[in-house]
GUROZA-855229 format. One line per 2 residues: number of its first residue (from 1); their letters; for each residue y, x, z of N, C-alpha, C, O. Coordinates in steps of 0.2 Angstrom, whole numbers. Layout:
# residues N
NUM	A	Y X Z Y X Z Y X Z Y X Z; ...;
***
This chain:
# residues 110
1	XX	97 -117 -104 102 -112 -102 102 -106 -107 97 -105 -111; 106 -104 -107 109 -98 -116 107 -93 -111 101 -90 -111;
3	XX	112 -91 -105 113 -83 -105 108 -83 -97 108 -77 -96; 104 -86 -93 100 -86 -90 92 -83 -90 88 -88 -89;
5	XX	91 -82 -90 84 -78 -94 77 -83 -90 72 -86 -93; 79 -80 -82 74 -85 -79 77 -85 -71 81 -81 -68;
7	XX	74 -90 -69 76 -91 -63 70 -90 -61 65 -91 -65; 69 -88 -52 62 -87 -48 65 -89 -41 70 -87 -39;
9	XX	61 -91 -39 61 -96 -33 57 -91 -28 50 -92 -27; 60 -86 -23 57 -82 -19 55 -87 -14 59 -92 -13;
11	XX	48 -85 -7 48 -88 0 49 -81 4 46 -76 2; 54 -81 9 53 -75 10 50 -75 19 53 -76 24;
13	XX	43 -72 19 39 -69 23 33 -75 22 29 -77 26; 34 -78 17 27 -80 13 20 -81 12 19 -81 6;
15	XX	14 -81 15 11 -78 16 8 -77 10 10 -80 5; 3 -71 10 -1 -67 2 -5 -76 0 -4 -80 5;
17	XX	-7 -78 -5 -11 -85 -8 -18 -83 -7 -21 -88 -8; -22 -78 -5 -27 -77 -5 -27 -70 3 -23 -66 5;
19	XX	-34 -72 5 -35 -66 12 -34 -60 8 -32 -56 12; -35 -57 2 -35 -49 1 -31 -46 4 -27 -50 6;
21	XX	-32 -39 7 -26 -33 11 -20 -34 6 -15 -37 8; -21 -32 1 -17 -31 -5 -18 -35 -10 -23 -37 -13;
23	XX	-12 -38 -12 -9 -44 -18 -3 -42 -22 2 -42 -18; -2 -41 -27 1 -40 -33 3 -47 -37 -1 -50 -40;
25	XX	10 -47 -37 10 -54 -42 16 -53 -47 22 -51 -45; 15 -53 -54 22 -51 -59 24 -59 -58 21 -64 -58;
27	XX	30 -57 -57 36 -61 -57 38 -63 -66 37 -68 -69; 40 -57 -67 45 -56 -75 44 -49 -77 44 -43 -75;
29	XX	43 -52 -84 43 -46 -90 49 -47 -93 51 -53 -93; 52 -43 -95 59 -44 -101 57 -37 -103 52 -33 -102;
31	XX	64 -37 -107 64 -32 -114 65 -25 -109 62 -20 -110; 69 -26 -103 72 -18 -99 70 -19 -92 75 -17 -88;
33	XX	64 -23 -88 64 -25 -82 57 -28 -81 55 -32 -85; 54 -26 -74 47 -30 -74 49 -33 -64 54 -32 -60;
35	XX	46 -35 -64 48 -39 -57 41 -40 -55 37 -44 -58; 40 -37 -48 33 -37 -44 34 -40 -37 36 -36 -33;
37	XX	31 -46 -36 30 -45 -30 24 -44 -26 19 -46 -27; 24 -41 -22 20 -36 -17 16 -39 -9 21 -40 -5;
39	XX	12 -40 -7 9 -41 0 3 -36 3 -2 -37 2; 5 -32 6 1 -27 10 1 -31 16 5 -34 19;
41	XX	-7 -30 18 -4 -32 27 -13 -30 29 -18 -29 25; -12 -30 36 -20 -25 40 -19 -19 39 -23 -15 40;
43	XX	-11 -17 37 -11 -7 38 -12 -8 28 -14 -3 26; -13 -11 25 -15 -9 19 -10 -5 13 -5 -7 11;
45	XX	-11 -1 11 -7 5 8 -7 4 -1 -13 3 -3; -1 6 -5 1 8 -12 1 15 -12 5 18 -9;
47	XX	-6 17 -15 -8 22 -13 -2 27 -18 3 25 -22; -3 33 -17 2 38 -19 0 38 -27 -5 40 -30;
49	XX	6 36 -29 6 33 -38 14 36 -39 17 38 -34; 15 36 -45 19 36 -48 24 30 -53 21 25 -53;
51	XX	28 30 -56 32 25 -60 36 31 -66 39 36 -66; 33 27 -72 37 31 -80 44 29 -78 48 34 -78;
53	XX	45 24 -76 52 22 -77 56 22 -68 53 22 -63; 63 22 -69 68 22 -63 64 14 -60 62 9 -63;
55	XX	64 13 -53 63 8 -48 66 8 -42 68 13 -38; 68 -1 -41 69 -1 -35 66 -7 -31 65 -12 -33;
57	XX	64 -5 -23 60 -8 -20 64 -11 -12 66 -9 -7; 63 -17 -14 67 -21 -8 62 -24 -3 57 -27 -6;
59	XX	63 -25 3 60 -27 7 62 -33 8 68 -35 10; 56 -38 7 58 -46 9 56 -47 15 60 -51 18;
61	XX	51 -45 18 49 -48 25 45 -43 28 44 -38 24; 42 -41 35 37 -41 38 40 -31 37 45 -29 35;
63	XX	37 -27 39 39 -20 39 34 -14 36 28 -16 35; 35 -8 35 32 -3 35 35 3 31 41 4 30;
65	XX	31 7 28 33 14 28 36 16 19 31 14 15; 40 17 16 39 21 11 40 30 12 44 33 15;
67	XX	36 32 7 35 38 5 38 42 0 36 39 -5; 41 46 -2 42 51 -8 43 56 -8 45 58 -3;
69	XX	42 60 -13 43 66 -15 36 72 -16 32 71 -12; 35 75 -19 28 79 -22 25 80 -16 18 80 -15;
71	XX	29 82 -9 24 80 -2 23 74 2 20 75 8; 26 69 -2 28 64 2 33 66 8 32 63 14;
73	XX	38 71 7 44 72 13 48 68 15 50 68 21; 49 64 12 53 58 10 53 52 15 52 47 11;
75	XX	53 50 19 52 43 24 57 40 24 62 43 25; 57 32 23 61 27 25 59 22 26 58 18 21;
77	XX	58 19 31 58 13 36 59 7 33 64 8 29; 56 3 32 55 -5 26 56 -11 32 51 -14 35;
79	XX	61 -12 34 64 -19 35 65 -25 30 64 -25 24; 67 -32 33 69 -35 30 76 -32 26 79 -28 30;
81	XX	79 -34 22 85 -31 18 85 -24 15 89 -23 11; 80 -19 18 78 -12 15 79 -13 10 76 -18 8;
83	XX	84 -9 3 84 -8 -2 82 -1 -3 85 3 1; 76 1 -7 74 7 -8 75 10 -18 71 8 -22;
85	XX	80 15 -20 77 17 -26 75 23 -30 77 28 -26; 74 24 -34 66 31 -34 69 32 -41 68 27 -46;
87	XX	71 37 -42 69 40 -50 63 39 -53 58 37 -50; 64 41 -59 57 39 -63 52 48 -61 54 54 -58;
89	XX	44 46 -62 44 53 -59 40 56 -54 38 61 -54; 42 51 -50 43 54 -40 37 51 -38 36 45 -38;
91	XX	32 56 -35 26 54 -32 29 47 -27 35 46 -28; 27 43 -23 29 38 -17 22 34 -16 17 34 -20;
93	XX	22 31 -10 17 25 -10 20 22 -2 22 26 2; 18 13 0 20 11 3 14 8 8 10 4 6;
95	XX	16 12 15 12 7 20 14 1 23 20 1 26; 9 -3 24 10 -9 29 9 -9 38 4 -8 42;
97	XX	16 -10 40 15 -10 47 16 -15 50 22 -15 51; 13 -22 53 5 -21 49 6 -25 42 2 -25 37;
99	XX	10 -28 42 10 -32 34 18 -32 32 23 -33 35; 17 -31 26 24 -31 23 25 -34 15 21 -32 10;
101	XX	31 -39 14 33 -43 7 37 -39 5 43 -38 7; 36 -37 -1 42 -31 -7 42 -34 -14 37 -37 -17;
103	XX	47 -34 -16 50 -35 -22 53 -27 -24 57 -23 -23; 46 -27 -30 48 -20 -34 51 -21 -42 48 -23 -47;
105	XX	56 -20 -42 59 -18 -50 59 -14 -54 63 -10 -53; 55 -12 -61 54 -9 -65 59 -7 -71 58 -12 -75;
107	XX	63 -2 -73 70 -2 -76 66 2 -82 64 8 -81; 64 -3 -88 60 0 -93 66 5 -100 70 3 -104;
109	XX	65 9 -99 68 13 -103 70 13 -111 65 14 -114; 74 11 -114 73 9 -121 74 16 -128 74 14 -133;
***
């Protein structure tokens, strides 16, 4: 394939490959974009971090909480279909209630 870069084969509500609370798996690096998939589950939390670059955070399966803003004012509800996206910048971090599958995207600045 010329104009395809990669294809990925998502399972959506998957379970983590391993018991940890928390699992991080990169999907894709490219030249302007990183692709993370994400498993919280038992309440397990993306503690309050930051991102250099613009993101956006999609909810694949299971539910919980995201956060943003310097006091975390900011709430929105993490469903299946939730699209969430975040300036570069912006404090945030994401709870599991009790477990949740996310696909975070990384928009690398050139």
């Amino acid at each position: 394939m010329k104009n395809i870069t990669e294809t990925i084969q998502l399972t959506f509500g998957a379970p983590a490959t391993d018991s940890a609370d928390k699992q991080l798996k990169q999907l894709f690096t490219g030249p302007r974009r990183k692709l993370i998939e994400i498993f919280l589950r038992n309440g397990a939390m993306l503690a309050r971090h930051q991102a250099k670059e613009p993101i956006t955070v999609l909810c694949l399966s299971g539910s919980g909480t995201f956060r943003a803003g310097a006091l975390l004012e900011d709430e929105q509800r993490l469903i299946p279909g939730t699209l969430v996206t975040l300036e570069p910048e912006i404090d945030h971090e994401v709870t599991a209630e009790p477990e949740i599958q996310i696909l975070v995207t990384k928009f690398t600045v050139d």
